[in-house]
Each structure stands twice: as C-alpha cells, then as structure tokens.
ROVEXKE-318117 format. One record per residue (C-alpha): residue number from 0; x, y, z. Coordinates in steps of 0.05 Angstrom, whole numbers, plus 32768, in hexadecimal, padded with zeros to 4 digits. Layout:
BEGIN
NUM;X;Y;Z
...
***
This chain:
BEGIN
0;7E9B;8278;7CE3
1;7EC1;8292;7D17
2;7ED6;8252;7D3A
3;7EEC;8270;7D81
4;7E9F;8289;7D92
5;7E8C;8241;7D9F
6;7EC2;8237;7DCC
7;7EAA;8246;7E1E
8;7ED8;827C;7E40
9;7F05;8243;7E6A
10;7F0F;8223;7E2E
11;7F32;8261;7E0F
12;7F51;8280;7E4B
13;7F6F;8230;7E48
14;7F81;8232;7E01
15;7FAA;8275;7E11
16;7FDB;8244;7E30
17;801C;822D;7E1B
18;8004;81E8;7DE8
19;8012;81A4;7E09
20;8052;818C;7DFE
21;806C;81D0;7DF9
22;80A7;81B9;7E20
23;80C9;818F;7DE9
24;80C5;819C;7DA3
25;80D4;8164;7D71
26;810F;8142;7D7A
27;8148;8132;7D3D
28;8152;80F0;7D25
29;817C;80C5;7D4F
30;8181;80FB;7D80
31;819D;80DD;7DCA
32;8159;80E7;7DF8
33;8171;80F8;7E37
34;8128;8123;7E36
35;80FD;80E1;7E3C
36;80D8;80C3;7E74
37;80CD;8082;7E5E
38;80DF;803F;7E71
39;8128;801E;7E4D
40;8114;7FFA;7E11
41;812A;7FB6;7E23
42;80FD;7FB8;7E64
43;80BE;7FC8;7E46
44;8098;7F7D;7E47
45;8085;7F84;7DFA
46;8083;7F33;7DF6
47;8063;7F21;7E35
48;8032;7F56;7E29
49;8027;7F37;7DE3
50;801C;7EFD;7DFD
51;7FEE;7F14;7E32
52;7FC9;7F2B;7DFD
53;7FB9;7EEF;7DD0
54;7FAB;7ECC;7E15
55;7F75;7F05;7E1C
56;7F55;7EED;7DDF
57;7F57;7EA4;7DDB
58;7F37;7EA9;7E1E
59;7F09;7EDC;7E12
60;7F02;7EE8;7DCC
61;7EDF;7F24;7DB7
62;7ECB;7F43;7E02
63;7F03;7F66;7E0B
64;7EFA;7F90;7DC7
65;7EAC;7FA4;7DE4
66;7E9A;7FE4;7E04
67;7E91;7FBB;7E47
68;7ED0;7F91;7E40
69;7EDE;7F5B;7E69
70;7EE3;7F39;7EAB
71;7F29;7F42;7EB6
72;7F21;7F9D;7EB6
73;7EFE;7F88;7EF9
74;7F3A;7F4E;7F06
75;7F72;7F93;7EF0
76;7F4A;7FBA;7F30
77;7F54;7F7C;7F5D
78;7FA4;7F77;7F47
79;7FAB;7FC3;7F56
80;7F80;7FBD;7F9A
81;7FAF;7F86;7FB1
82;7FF2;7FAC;7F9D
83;7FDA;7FE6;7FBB
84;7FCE;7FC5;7FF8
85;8016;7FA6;7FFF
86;8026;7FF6;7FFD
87;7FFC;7FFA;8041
88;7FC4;8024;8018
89;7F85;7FFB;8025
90;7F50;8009;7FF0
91;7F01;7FEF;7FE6
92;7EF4;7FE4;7F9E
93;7EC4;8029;7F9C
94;7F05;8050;7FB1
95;7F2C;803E;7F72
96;7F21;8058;7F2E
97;7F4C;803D;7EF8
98;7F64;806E;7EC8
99;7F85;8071;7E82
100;7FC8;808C;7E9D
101;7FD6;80BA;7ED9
102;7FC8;80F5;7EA8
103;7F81;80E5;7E9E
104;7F7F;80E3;7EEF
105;7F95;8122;7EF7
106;7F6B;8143;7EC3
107;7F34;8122;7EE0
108;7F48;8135;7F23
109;7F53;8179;7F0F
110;7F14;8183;7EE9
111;7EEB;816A;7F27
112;7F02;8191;7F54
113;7F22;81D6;7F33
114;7F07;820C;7F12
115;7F1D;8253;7F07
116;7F08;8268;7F4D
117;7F35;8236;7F69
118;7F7C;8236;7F7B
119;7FA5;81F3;7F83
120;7FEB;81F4;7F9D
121;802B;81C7;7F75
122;8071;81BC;7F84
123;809F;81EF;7F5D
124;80BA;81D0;7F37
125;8084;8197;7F25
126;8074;8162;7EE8
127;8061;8195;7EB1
128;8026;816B;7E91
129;8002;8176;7ED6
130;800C;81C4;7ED7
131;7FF3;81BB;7E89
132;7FBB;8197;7EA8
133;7FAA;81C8;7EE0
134;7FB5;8208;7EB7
135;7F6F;81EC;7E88
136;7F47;81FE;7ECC
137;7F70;8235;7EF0
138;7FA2;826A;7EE9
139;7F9E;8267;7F37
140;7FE8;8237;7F41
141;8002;8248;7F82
142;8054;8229;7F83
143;8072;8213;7FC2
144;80BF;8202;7FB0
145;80E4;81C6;7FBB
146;8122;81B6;7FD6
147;8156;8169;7FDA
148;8114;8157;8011
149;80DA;8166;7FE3
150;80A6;8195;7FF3
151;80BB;81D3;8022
152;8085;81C9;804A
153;8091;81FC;8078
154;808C;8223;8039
155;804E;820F;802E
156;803B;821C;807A
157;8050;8267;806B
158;8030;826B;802D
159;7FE9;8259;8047
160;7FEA;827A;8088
161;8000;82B9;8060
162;7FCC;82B0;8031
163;7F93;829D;8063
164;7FA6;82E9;8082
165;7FA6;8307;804E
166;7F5E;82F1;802E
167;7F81;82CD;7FF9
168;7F66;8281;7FD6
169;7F77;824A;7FF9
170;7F85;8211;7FD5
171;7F5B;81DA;7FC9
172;7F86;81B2;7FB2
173;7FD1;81A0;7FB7
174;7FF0;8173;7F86
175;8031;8151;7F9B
176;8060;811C;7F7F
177;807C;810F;7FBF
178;80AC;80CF;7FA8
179;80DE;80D6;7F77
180;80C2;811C;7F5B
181;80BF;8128;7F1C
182;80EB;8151;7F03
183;811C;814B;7F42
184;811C;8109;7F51
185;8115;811E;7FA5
186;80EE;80FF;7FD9
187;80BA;811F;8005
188;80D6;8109;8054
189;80B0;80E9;807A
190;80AC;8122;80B0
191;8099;8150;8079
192;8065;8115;8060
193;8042;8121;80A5
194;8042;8167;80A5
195;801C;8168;8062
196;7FEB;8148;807C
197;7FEA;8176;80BC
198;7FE5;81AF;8093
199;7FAD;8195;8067
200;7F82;8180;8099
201;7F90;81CE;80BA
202;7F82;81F0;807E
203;7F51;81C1;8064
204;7F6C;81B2;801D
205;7F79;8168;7FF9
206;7FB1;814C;7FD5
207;7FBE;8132;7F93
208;7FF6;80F7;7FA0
209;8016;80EC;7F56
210;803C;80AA;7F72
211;8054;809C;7F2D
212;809B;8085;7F3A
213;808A;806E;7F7E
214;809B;801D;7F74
215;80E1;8038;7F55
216;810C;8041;7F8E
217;815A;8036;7F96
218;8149;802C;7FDD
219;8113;8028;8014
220;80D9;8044;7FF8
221;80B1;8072;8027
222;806A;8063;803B
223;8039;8088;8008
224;8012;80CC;801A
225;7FD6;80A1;8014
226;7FE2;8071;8045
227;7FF8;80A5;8078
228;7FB5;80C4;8067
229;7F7B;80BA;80A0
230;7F4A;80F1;8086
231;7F42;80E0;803F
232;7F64;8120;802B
233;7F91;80F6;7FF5
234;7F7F;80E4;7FB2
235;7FB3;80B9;7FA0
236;7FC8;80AF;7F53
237;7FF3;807B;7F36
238;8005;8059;7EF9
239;8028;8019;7ED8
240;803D;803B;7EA4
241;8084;804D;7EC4
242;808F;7FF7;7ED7
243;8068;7FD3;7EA5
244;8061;8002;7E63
245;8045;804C;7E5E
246;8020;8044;7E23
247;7FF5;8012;7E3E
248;7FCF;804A;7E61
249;7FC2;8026;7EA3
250;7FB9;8056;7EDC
251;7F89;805A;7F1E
252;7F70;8092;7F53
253;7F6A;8077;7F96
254;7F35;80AB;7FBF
255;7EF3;80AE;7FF5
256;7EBB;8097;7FCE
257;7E9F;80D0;7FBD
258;7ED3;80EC;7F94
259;7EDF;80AF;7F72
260;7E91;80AE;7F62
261;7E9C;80F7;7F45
262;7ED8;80E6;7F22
263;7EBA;80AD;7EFF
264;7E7C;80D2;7EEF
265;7EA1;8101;7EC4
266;7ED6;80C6;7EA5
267;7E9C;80A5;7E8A
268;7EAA;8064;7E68
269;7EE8;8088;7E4D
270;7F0C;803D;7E5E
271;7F39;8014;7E2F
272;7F18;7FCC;7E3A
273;7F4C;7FAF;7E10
274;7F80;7FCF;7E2E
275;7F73;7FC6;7E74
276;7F63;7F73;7E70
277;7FAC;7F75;7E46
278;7FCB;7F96;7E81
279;7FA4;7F5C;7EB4
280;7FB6;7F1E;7E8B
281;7FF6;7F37;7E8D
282;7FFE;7F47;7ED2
283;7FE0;7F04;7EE0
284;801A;7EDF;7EC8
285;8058;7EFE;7EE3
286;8079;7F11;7F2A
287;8070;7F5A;7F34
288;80A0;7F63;7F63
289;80D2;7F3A;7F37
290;80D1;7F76;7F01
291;80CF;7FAD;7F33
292;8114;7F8E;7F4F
293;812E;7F8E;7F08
294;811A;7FD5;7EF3
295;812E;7FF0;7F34
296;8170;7FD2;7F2E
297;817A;7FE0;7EE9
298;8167;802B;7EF5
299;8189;8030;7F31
300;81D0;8022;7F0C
301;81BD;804C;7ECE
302;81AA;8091;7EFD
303;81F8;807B;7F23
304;820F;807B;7EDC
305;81EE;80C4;7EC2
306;8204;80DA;7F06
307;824B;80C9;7EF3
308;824F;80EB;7EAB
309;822F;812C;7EC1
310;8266;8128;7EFB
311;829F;8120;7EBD
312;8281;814A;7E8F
313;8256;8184;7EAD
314;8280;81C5;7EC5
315;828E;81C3;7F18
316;8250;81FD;7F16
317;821F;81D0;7F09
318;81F1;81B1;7F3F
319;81C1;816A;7F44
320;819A;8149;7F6F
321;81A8;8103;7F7A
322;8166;80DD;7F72
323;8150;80A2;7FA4
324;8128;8081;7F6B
325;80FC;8090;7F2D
326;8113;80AA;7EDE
327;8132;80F1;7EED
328;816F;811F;7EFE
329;8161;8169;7F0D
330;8198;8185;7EF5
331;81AE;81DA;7F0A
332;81D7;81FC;7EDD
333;81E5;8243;7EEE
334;81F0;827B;7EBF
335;81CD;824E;7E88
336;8187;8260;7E6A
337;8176;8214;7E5D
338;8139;8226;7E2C
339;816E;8248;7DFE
340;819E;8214;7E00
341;816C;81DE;7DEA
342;8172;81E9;7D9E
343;81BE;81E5;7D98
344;81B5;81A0;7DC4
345;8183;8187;7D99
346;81BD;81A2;7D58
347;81E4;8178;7D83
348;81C0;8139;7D7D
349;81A6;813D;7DCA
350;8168;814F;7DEC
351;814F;8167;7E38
352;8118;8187;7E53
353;8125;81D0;7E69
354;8117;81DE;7EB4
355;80E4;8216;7EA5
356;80AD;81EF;7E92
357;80AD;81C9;7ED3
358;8099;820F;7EF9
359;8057;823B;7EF4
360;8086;8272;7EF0
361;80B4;825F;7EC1
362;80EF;828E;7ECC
363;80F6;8264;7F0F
364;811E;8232;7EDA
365;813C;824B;7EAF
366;817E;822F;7ECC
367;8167;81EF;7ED3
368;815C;81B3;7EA7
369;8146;816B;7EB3
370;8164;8127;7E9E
371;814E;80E3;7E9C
372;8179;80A7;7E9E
373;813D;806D;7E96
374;813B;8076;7E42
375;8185;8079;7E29
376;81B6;8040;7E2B
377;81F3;804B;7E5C
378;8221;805E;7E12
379;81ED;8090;7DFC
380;81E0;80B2;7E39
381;822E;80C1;7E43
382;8228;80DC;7DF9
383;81FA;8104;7E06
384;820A;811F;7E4F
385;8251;812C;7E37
386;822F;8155;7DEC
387;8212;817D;7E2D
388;8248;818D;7E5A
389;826B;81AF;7E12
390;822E;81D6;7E0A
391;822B;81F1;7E4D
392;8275;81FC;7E52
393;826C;8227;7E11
394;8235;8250;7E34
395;8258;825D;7E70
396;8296;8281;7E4D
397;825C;82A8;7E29
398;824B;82CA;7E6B
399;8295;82C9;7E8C
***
C-alpha cells in the first residue's frame, strides 16, 4: 500500500514542510529554558484551578464530562464578553467563538479563508507556530519587516502598491501581533495602528489580531486593533493561556458574524466542555485584574533582570529590543549563525530559539535569537544568559 496516494495534493505539498516544532529539538535534562514561553511556575493557579474544579462537579456532577457540557461554557462566553468590553471591544455573543487555544484560531482562521491561490501578508519576523499554520494552505507568505515600532507600515504601503502594479496577489489576509510581538517583544504605535487600518480598507484585505500578550504590559497598554476597527476588517484572537495557564486551552476569535458562523461551521463541536466550565468556575471566584497586576509586575522585574545579564554578559556587538510587556527579548547577534550555535548551548545545559524560524525566509535570522524571561527563576536565567555570552564570545574570535 503506498500510503502517500490517499493523501490530497495540499496535504503533501504541506507535509513537504519543515515538521512542527522543528524549531526546538528536545531539550537535556535540567537544561536552563530560556527557549520557553510559558508562564513562571509559581504563578500558574494549579490550586485554585483544582479547586475550581471539584466546585464544577459537586455543582454539576457529571454535565460537564458530556458532549454538550454545561451551563457555565455559555457563563466562560459571558466572562470573556465582559473583559473584552473593559478593553473598549464591544462584542454580541454571535461575534465570539471560543477556541481551544489561539492556535486552533488561527488554523481555523487560516483554513477559512486561505488556500493555495491566496497570499496573506506577516510581520518578518513573526510567532513561528502561525507561519507553521499558514504554510498547510499557502506557499504564498508575503513578509513586511519590523522595526523597535512594530510593523513598517509604510513598508507594507510599498509592498502592495508595488504589487497591485505589477499584477501581483494581494493579500487577503494580514496577520499581526501588534502588542508585545512575539518574538520581539515591540509594539505596533498607535499612528501606525491607524494606518493599518487605512491601508486595509484601501486595498481591501483583513487582519488577523494575535493579541496574545496584550493584558501583559509594563505600562499603558495601547487600545487593541479591534477596537480601532469600524469596518469589521479585524478578526481578533486571544487567549488565557499566557495569564491564567496555557494548557488549559482557553482561547476566543472575536469577528462580523459571518465569519464567526464559517469559522464555527468548520470547528465543529471540537470544544473541551470540561475544560472550559473549569476555566469559568474558576474565573468566577477570583479578581482578574488582581492577577494581571501580579504577573505584570512580576514579569516586568524579571525582563529588567534578563535585560541586565545580557548587558554583563553579552559582547558590546550584540543588540536587543527592550520590550513594553509580554514573555520575550529579541536578541541580534552579528557574525553568529544562531541555528549552529544551538547544539553546543543545549551541551551547555541552556536552550533558545534561533531567529530563523521566526522568518518565511529563514536566512533573514540567522543572526538573531529569541529569549524569554517569564519561565526561569532570576538565578537560572543569569546562568544561563551568562553559559551564552561564553558561547558567543567563542564564536566571535572564530570569525575575527
């Protein structure tokens, strides 16, 4: 049996792709994670989501382990209607589709709306499980680069006038993480917020808002794309898996009604009942804006902190951003293939993510890695920052 005939053609021009998780191959024992996006340890809610839980079932008993689950997956819409509101993004119940994660948005967002015929347009560089995402519809990627501001959108201006002259496929879609990027950490202005929109309305395309680390900011936070948005051009995706616990798998697309019709026509009843009335009792019992004070805080002092050791430790030729909020540092680090360096970190006992696989054209990083401060403890990160700075002082004197 040859196994590959009964796979469609998109599915193998997809499968010609680099795997998932590509990006990070397994990582030694005890090895300091500076390559992890996830919340610290100590503020992940284990024991009130515990007991959010065995609430959940004293009350309810065995709905909430049904196909149809419970009353409270309606009550977890409601929660996320009102906090969205008190973000000035004002949102009817048949405009919100709750999601397992932001991934499963933007695969369903992407599967609506993309196929090989179609190009859509990301930041360069941009979260790599999203290009992973985008690449199983299209090898159309059009990158518009970034700079300390976010998007170049005059870039972008250039890049679809020249294309619209030239015959070329617009894009139908642009995705964006506007606040706190991911990998750089950098925040979309607000002038270039409004000239998005300009430009999408000109050229007619929509955006796909990953607002992911929005509610993690050192500082003001900016006004979403979304609620900027008068034409329903935005779909809007967020998450609580970066302030309450990722592998919950809570996430929502806010859209016109039609597309979240569409989108929920092909998720199905691909829900997790249980899951989703944990996240509710939960959510019913605590002061949201409480935590979000205390993670912001706490991550506000640990990026000062990384900040500091790559300042001690990192040779003068290397470059950051400073980020305004969210997990990550973008870190530049000229003269240094990244990718090749990775395996004598991980010898080392330390792990990153190399900058390539945050670009469609990967050569565009290869000096570049990424760094996240919200995993590692204060101790461990300064181990493993200053395990860094030796390996890239080693590499420079290679090429001097």
């Amino acid at each position: 049996m040859k196994i590959d005939s009964f796979f469609p053609d998109n599915v193998k021009a997809a499968l010609k792709n680099d795997p998932p998780g590509e990006w990070m191959p397994a990582l030694p024992k005890e090895c300091i994670r500076l390559s992890s996006g996830y919340p610290a340890p100590k503020l992940v809610p284990s024991g009130e989501i515990k007991a959010a839980a065995a609430r959940l079932l004293d009350e309810e008993h065995d709905l909430p382990l049904h196909y149809l689950g419970t009353p409270r997956m309606e009550k977890l819409k409601q929660q996320i209607q009102n906090r969205l509101a008190e973000r000035d993004i004002k949102v009817q119940g048949d405009e919100l589709l709750i999601t397992a994660g932001a991934c499963q948005a933007i695969d369903l967002i992407a599967r609506v709306l993309l196929d090989e015929n179609v190009a859509v347009a990301v930041e360069a560089p941009t979260y790599m499980e999203a290009l992973e995402i985008f690449r199983n519809y299209t090898n159309q990627i059009i990158s518009i680069p970034i700079d300390d501001q976010g998007l170049r959108t005059d870039e972008l201006a250039k890049v679809l006038a020249g294309r619209k002259s030239a015959g070329l496929t617009l894009p139908r879609l642009l995705y964006t993480i506007p606040t706190f990027q991911n990998p750089t950490g950098t925040t979309l202005s607000g002038e270039r917020r409004r000239h998005l929109l300009e430009l999408a309305a000109v050229y007619d395309f929509l955006i796909l808002e990953d607002d992911a680390y929005g509610e993690l900011s050192f500082g003001e936070s900016p006004l979403t794309l979304k609620a900027l948005d008068t034409e329903g051009r935005v779909l809007h995706v967020g998450s609580l898996s970066k302030v309450v616990a990722p592998g919950m798998r809570v996430g929502w697309i806010v859209g016109e009604r039609e597309f979240i019709t569409a989108f929920s026509w092909f998720k199905k009843d691909l829900d997790h009942p249980f899951s989703q009335a944990t996240m509710a009792a939960y959510l019913e019992k605590i002061n949201l804006d409480e935590r979000l004070a205390e993670l912001k805080t706490v991550y506000r002092s640990k990026s000062e902190r990384l900040a500091q050791y790559i300042e001690k430790y990192f040779p003068e030729s290397v470059s950051w951003y400073v980020p305004q909020g969210g997990y990550f540092v973008w870190v530049k680090v000229p003269g240094v293939d990244t990718a090749e360096m990775l395996e004598k970190a991980l010898a080392a006992g330390v792990s990153y993510v190399p900058g390539k696989f945050f670009f469609a054209n990967q050569q565009e990083g290869i000096e570049y890695l990424r760094l996240s401060f919200s995993y590692e403890s204060e101790e461990r990160m300064e181990a493993g920052v200053q395990i860094l700075g030796e390996l890239i002082a080693s590499y420079l004197k290679k090429t001097t």
